[in-house]
N, C-alpha and C positions, 0 to 999 in steps of 0.2 A: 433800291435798298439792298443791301448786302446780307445774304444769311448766313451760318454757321450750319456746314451741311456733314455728310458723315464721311467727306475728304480731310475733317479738320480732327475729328475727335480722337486719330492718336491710338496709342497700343490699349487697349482695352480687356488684352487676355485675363482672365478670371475676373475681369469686374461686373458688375450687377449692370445691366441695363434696360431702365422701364420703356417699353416702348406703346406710343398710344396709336394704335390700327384702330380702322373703322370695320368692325365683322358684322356692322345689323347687316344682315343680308333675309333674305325672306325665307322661310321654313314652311313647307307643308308637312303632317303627319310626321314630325320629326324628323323631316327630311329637307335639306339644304337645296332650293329649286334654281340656283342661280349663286354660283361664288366667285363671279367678277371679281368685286371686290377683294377676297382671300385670294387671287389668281398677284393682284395687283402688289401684293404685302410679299409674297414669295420674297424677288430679290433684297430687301431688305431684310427679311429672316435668314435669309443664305449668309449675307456680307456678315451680319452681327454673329452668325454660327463659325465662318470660315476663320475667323478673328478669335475666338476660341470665349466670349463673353457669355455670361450666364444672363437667356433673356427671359422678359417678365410683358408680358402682354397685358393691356389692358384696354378694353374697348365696352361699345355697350350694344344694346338687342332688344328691338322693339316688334311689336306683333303676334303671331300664334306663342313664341315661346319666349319667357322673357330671361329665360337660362342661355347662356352661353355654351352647352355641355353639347347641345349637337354642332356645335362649332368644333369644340373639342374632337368629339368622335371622327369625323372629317378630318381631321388635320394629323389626328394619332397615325392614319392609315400610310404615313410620309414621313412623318415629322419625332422626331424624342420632346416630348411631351408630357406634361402632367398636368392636372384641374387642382385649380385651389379654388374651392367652396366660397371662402368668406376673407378676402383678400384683409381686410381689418384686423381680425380676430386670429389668424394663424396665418397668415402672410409671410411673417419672418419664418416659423417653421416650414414653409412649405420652400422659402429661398433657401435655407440652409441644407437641401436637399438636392439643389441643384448640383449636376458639375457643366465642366468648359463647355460650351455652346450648345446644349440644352437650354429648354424650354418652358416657362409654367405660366398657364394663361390662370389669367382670373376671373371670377364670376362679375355678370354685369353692373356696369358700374350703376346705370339708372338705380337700383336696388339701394343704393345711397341717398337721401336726402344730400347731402354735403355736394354729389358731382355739379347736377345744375346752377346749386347755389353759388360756385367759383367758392367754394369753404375752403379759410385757410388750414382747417385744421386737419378739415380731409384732406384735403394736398398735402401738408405735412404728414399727414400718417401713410401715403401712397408714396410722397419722396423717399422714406426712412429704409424703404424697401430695398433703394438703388445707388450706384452711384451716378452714372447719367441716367439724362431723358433723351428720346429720341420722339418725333412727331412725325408718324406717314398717316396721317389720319386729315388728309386735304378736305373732306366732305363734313367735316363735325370742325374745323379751324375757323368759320364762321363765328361759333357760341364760344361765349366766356361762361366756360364750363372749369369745372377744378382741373381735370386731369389733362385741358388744351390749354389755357391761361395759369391758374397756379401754382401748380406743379413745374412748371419751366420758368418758373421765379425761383426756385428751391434749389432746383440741381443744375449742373453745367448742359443746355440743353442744345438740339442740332436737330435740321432737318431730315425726313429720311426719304429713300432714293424716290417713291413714286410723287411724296409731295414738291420734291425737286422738281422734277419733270412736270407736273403741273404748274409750277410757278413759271418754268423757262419756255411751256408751249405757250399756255393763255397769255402770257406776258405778248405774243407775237401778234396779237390782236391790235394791240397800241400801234403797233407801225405794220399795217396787213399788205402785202404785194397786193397790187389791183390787177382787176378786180375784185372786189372786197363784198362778198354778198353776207348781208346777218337774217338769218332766220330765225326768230324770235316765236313760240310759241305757249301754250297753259294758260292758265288763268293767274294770279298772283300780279295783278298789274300793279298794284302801288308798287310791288320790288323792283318791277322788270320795265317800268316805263322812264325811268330816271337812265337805261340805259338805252334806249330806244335815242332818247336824246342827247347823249352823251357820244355814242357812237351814231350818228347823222352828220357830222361834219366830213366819218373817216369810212362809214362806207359808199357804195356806189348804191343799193341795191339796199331798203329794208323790207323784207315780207313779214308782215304781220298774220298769224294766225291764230285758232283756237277761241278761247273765252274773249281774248284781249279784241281779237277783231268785231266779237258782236258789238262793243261799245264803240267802234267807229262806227258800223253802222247804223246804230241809233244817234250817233250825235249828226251822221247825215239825214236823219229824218228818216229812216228806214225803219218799217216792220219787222223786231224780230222773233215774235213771237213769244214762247216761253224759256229761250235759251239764257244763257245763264253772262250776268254783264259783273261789271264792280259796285261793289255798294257805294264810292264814293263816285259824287261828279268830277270828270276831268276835264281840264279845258283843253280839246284836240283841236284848236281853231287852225294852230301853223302844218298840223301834220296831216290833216284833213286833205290839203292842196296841194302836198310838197312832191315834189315829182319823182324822189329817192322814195316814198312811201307805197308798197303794195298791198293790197287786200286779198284775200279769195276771191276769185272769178266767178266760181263756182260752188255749192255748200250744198252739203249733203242732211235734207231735216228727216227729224221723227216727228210723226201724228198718229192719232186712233187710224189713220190709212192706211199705217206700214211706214217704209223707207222713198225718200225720194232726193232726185237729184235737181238742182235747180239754180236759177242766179239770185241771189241777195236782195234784189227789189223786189220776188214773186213769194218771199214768204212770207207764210199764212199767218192769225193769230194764235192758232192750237200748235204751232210748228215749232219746232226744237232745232235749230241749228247743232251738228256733233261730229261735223267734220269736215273738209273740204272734200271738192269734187275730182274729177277725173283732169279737165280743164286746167284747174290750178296748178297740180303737178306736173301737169305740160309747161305750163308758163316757169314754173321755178328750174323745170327739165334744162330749157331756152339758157336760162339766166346762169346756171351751174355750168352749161358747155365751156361759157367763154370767163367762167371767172379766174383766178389765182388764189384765193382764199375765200372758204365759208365757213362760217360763225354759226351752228345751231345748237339752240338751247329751249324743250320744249317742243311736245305733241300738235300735229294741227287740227284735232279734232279732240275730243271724248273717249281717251284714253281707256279709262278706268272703266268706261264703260261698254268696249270691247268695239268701239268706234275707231279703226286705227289702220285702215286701208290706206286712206292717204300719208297718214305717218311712214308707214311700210316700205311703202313706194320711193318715198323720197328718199328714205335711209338707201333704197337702193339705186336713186338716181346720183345719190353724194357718192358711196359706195363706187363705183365706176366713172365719175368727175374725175379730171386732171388736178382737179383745185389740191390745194392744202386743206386738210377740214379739220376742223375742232367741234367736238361734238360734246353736250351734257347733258344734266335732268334725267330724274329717272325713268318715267317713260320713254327717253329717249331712246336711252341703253335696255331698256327691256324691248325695246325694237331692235334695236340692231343685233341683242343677242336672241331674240327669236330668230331672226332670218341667218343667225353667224357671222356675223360682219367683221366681227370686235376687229378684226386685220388690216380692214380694204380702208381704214382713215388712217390722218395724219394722228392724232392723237384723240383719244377719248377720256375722258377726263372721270372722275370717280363722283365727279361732286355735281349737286343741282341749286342750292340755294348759295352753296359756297362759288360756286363757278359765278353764280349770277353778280355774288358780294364782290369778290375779285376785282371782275369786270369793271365794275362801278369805281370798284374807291381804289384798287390799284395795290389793294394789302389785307390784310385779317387776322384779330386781334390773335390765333397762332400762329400767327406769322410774326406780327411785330417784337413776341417775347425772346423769340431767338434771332433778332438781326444782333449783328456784328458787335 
């Protein structure tokens, strides 16, 4: 499918253009601990400044802070800037104070019942604002939200450059140079197992990790203790046997013992599976020498629970691969930007459930409002 990207949109000098960037980024103490994401949005705020258009930011913010103003403050220190409080209520006054390629972000949209709901009327009141839309918000183009679905019904809308570049790398997944490794990890298997099957015809190579693998081994009649499966039943009868299909070798449990290392048949009933072993990053080490493309999406252990050695590892075994890599998920990228990687792959992608959506269905509902 063909998109309208911001090669098409034309002289633009003094016109209003809303643009929807993804800024949740995580804040501690008012403080911005990681702006991937805002690092990502730069060239698209350049092109629509160099052009001389008045931009209008809108995004939204979830977590410690559900203000968008330490976004603001960060960006003041760079950027011609202003904070518009209540992008509804004073919105036009706050664009009528704009000039040529300046700047005014708005407060988060979440604070709207209307974004969620895809409201036409909030989208109407966020269209009146602009004369185009522009969408770099690849990671929220998943949801049919107002300001990614509605609002690019309203105005003349177009891609912008990082969701481009999302669409033109993952798209490389459908025809991958071999060999073709997908490393699949998290938990979320109802999302993630539709691609597990989907991509088994096209890779050489799928390692399964994380949550998703305690449930293969329990449908092999393994012990897994306390670790954490899918609440629903799935039937892994074909993938169970399939010779493209890899597990952990090796798993790393918690018990009232401490930490230990160990193989998949030896664990206990008080045992926590939370992450792979030393072993298994050997074995993926093996498989990344000789590939042409790898596909990861997705922690192999317990993340969030500071379980994340083996993730580590690997981001630095892909990290120095030949391969082509496409990498997503937020733990992902919070691995690779702990160790500073963001460089050493072929592309990192900004999105984790949108990456996953893509993948699957090959498009996403802000994507299909601005095809051709």
């Amino acid at each position: 499918m063909k998109y309208k990207t911001l090669k098409d949109i034309g002289d633009i000098n003094g016109k209003k253009i809303l643009v929807r960037f993804d800024f949740n980024v995580p804040i501690q103490n008012g403080e911005i601990t990681d702006d991937y994401r805002i690092k990502k949005s730069l060239p698209t705020l350049e092109f629509l400044k160099q052009k001389g258009a008045k931009i209008i930011i809108i995004s939204h913010i979830e977590g410690e802070s559900d203000s968008l103003k330490p976004v603001y403050e960060f960006l003041k220190e760079s950027q011609p800037i202003t904070f518009c409080e209540d992008c509804l209520e004073n919105g036009k006054e706050c664009v009528e104070q704009l000039h040529d390629g300046e700047i005014l972000l708005c407060e988060n949209l979440r604070l709207y019942d209307g974004e969620k709901k895809n409201d036409e009327n909030f989208a109407k009141k966020l269209a009146s604002l602009a004369d185009y839309y522009v969408n770099d918000a690849f990671s929220v183009s998943h949801r049919r939200h107002a300001s990614v679905v509605a609002v690019a019904k309203l105005l003349p809308g177009f891609m912008g450059l990082q969701l481009e570049a999302e669409v033109e790398h993952l798209s490389k997944a459908f025809n991958p140079e071999k060999p073709f490794v997908f490393i699949i990890g998290g938990a979320k298997f109802d999302t993630k197992m539709p691609l597990v099957e989907k991509f088994l015809p096209l890779a050489d190579t799928i390692f399964i990790a994380g949550a998703m693998a305690h449930d293969f081994y329990k449908a092999q009649g393994l012990e897994i203790g306390t670790s954490r499966v899918s609440d629903e039943t799935i039937n892994l009868t074909t993938l169970l046997t399939h010779p493209k299909v890899l597990l952990p070798i090796d798993v790393v449990v918690s018990s009232p013992r401490g930490k230990q290392t160990k193989k998949p048949t030896d664990v206990l009933k008080d045992e926590k599976i939370v992450d792979a072993g030393e072993e298994t990053v050997a074995l993926l080490a093996e498989r990344a020498k000789d590939a042409a493309t790898i596909l990861w999406n997705g922690p192999l252990g317990y993340y969030e629970g500071n379980f994340k050695e083996a993730t580590l590892n690997l981001a630095q075994v892909i990290a120095h691969s030949k391969a082509f890599s496409i990498l997503g998920g937020g733990d992902t990228l919070a691995a690779i930007s702990e160790l500073g990687l963001e460089e050493k792959f072929g592309f990192v992608s900004t999105g984790g459930g949108a990456m996953l959506d893509f993948l699957s269905q090959g498009s996403l509902p802000g994507l299909e409002v601005l095809h051709r």
